[in-house]
C-alpha positions as CSV (number, residue, x, y, z in Angstrom):
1,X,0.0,0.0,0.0
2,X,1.1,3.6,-0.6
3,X,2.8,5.3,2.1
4,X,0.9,7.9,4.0
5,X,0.6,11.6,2.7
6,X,1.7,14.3,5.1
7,X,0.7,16.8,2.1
8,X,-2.9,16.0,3.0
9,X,-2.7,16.9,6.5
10,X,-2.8,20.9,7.4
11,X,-2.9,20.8,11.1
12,X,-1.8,18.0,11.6
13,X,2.3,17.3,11.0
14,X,2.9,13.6,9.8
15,X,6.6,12.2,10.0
16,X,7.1,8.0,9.2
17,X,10.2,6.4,10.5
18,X,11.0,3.0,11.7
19,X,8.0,1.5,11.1
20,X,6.5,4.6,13.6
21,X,4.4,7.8,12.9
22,X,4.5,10.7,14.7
23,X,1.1,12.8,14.7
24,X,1.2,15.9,15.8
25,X,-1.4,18.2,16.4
26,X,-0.6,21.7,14.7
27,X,-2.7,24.8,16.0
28,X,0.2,26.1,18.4
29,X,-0.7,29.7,18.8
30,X,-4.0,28.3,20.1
31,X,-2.3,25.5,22.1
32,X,-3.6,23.2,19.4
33,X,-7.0,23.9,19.9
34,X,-9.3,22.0,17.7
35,X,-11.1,23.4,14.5
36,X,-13.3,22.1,12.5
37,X,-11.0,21.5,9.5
38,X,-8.2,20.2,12.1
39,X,-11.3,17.4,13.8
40,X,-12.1,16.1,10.6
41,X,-8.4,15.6,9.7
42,X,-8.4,13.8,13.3
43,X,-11.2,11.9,12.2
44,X,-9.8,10.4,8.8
45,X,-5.9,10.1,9.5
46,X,-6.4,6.9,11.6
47,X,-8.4,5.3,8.0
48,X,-4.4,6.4,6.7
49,X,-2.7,5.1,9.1
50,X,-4.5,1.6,9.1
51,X,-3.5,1.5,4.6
52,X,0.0,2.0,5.6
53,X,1.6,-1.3,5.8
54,X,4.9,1.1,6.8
55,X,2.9,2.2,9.8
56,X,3.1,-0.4,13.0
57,X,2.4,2.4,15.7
58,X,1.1,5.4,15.5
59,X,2.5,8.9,18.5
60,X,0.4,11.4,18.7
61,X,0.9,14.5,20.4
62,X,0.9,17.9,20.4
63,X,2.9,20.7,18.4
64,X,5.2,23.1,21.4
65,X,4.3,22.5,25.0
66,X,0.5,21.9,24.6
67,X,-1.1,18.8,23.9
68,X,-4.8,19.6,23.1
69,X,-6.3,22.7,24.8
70,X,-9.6,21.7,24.0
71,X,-11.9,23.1,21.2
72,X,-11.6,26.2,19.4
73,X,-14.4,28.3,20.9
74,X,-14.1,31.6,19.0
75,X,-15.3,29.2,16.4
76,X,-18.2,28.1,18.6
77,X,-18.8,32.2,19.7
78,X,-18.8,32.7,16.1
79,X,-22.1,30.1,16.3
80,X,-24.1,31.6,19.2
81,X,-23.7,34.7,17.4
82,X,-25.2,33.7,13.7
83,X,-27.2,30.7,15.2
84,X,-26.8,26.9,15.2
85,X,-28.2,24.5,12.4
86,X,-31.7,22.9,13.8
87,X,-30.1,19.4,13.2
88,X,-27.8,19.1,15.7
89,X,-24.3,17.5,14.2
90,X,-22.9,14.5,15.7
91,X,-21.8,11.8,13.1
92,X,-17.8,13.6,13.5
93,X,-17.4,13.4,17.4
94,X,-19.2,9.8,16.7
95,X,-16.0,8.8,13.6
96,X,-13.4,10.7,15.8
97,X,-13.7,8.1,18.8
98,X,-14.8,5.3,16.9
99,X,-12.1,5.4,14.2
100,X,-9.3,5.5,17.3
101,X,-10.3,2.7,18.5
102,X,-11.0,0.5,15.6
103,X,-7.5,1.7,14.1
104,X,-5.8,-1.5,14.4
105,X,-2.3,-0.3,14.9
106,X,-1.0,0.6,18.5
107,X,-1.5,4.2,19.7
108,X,0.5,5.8,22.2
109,X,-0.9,9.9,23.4
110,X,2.3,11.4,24.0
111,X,1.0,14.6,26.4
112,X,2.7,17.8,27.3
113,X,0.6,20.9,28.9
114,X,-2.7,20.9,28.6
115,X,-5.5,18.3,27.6
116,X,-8.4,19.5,27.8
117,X,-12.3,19.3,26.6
118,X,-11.8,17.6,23.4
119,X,-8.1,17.3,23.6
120,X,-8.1,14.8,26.8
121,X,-10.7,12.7,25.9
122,X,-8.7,12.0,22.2
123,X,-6.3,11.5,24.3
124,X,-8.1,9.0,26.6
125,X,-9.0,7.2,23.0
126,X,-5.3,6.2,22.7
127,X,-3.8,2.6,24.1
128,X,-1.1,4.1,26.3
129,X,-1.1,7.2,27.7
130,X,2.3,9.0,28.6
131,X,2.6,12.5,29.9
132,X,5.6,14.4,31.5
133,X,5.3,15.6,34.6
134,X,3.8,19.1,33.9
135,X,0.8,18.0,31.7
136,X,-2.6,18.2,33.1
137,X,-5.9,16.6,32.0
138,X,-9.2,18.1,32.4
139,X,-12.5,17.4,31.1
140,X,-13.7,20.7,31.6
141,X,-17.1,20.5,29.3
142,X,-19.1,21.5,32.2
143,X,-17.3,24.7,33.1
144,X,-18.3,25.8,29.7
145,X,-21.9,24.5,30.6
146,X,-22.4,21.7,28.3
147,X,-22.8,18.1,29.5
148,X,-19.9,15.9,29.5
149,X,-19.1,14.7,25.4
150,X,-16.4,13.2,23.4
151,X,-15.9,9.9,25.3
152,X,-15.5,11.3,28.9
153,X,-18.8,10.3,30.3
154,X,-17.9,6.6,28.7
155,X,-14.6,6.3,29.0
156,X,-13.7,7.9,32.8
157,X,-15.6,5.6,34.8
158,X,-14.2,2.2,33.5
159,X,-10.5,4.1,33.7
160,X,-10.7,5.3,37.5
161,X,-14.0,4.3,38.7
162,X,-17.6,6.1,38.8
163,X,-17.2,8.3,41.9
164,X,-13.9,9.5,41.1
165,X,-15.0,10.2,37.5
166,X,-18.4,11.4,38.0
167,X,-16.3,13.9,41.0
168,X,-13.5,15.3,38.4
169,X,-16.5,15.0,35.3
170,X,-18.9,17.4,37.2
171,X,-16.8,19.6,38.6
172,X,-14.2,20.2,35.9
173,X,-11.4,20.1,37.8
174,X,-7.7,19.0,36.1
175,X,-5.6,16.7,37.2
176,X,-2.4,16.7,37.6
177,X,0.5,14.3,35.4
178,X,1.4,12.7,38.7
179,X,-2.2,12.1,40.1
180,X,-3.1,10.4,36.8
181,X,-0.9,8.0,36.8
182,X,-1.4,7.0,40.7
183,X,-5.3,7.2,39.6
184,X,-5.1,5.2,36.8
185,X,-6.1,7.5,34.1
186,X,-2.8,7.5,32.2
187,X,0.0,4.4,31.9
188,X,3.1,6.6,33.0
189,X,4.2,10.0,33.8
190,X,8.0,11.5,33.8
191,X,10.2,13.8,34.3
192,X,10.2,16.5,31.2
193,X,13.5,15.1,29.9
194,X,12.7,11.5,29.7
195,X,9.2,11.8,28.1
196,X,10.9,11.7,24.5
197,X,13.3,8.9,25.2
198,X,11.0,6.6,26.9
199,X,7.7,7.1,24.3
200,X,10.7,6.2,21.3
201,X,12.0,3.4,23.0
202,X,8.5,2.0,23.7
203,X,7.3,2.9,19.9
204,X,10.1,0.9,18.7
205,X,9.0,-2.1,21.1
206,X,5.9,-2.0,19.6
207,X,7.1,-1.5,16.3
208,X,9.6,-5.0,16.8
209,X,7.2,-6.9,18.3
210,X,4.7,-9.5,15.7
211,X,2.2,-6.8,14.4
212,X,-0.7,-8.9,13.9
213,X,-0.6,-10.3,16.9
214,X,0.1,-6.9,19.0
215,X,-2.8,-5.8,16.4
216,X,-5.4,-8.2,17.3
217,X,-4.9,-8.0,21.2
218,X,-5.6,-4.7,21.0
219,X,-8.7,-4.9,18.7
220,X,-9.8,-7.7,21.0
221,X,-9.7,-5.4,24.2
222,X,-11.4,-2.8,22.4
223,X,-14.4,-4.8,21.2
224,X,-15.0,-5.5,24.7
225,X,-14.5,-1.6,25.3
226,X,-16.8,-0.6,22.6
227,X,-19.6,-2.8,24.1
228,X,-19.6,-1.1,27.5
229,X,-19.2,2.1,26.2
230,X,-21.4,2.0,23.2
231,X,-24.7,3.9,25.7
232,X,-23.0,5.8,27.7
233,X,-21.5,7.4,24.5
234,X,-24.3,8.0,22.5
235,X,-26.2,9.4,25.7
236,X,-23.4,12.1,26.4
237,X,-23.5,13.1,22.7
238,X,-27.1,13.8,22.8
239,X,-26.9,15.5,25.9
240,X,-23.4,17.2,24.5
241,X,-25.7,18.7,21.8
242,X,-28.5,19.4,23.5
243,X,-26.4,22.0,26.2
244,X,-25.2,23.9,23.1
245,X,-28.7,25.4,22.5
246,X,-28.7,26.8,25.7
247,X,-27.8,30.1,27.5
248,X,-25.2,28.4,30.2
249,X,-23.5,27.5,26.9
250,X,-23.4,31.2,25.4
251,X,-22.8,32.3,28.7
252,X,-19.9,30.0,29.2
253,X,-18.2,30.6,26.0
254,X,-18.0,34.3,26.4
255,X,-16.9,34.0,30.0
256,X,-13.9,32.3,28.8
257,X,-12.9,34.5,25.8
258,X,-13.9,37.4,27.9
259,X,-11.5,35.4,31.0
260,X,-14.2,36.0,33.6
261,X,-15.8,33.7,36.0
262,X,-19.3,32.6,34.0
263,X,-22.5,33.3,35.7
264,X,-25.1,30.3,35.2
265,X,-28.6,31.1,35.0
266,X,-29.8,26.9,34.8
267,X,-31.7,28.4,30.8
């Protein structure tokens, strides 16, 4: 099969070596916030990465020292402001989860800074999780006052348990490299100068090791991932949806690109 293309990717940079390719997410003066045109290239790359018989496991990360900050809301001001479509869209966060995990080469979510909203739970999507020691992860939907989306509601819970998750999900509070780890949310985290080392040595594990076999264990685990998250997803997407008709959600949104505390009204 035909090597991947980096020249289809805009925001995200595409580099293939060793069998491994390094995806990183390109919106830096926005701490890689996610566009529209940068979610649907999130969406599709993993169909790329799968026709790539070069490709045995996939990094992704974050261009400077962000991971992910979350979406781009000036886009979704830009909404409230010329009003939303009366069919709410939800088939992209739907292909952006789905097509993570049913990509059957390895992932690894290499994280520095920040990832938030969006950006922690594509994160989350990943196999392994590695962070260094200054990242933080937040699913901070609710402090922008729409209900908990993009896999957090489903994915959380079976990583650190329902109270803890329905606690850090409700409140959107981050959490801090080192807590992760010790809570079970992420696989490792490091000191800053041997996040780079240890991800590359542990791509190129993967990258040794029988690909099928390392291939079907993981599409194995995730079948029995998909099945227990299947509800809870499509629940949180409705309800995801259904908060961005409201006035918490305008209200929100300002509040953070005006950087003042929102006030909710419960409308």
């Amino acid at each position: 099969m035909p090597a991947i293309d980096p020249g289809r990717y805009e925001w995200i940079k595409v580099a293939v070596a060793d069998g491994v390719a390094t995806l990183m997410l390109n919106n830096p003066t926005k701490k890689n916030a996610v566009s529209r045109p940068m979610h649907r290239e999130i969406e599709r790359i993993w169909d790329d990465v799968d026709a790539d018989n070069n490709i045995r496991v996939a990094v992704l990360t974050g261009e400077g020292n962000a991971f992910c900050a979350g979406t781009d809301l000036s886009v979704q001001d830009e909404d409230n402001a010329q009003g939303r479509p009366s069919r709410p869209p939800t088939r992209s966060a739907r292909r952006l989860f789905w097509n993570m995990l049913d990509c059957e080469k390895p992932i690894i979510a290499k994280v520095r800074g920040p990832a938030y909203g969006v950006g922690v739970n594509i994160a989350m999507a990943a196999d392994i999780v590695i962070a260094a020691e200054g990242a933080r992860f937040c699913d901070s939907h609710v402090k922008m006052g729409i209900a908990a989306g993009d896999g957090g509601a489903a994915l959380w819970p079976l990583l650190i348990g329902f109270h803890r998750a329905k606690e850090l999900l409700m409140t959107g509070d981050p959490v801090d490299a080192k807590r992760a780890a010790e809570i079970g949310l992420i696989n490792h985290c490091l000191p800053e100068a041997e996040l780079d080392p240890f991800v590359d040595a542990l791509a190129a594990r993967l990258a040794a090791g029988a690909p099928l076999a390392i291939s079907y264990t993981k599409m194995a685990v995730n079948m029995m991932l998909k099945q227990l998250t299947a509800g809870a997803f499509e629940t949180s997407l409705a309800y995801d949806q259904m908060t961005l008709f409201t006035d918490d959600f305008r209200e929100g949104t300002r509040a953070f690109l005006e950087k003042r505390a929102p006030k909710f009204s419960g409308k």
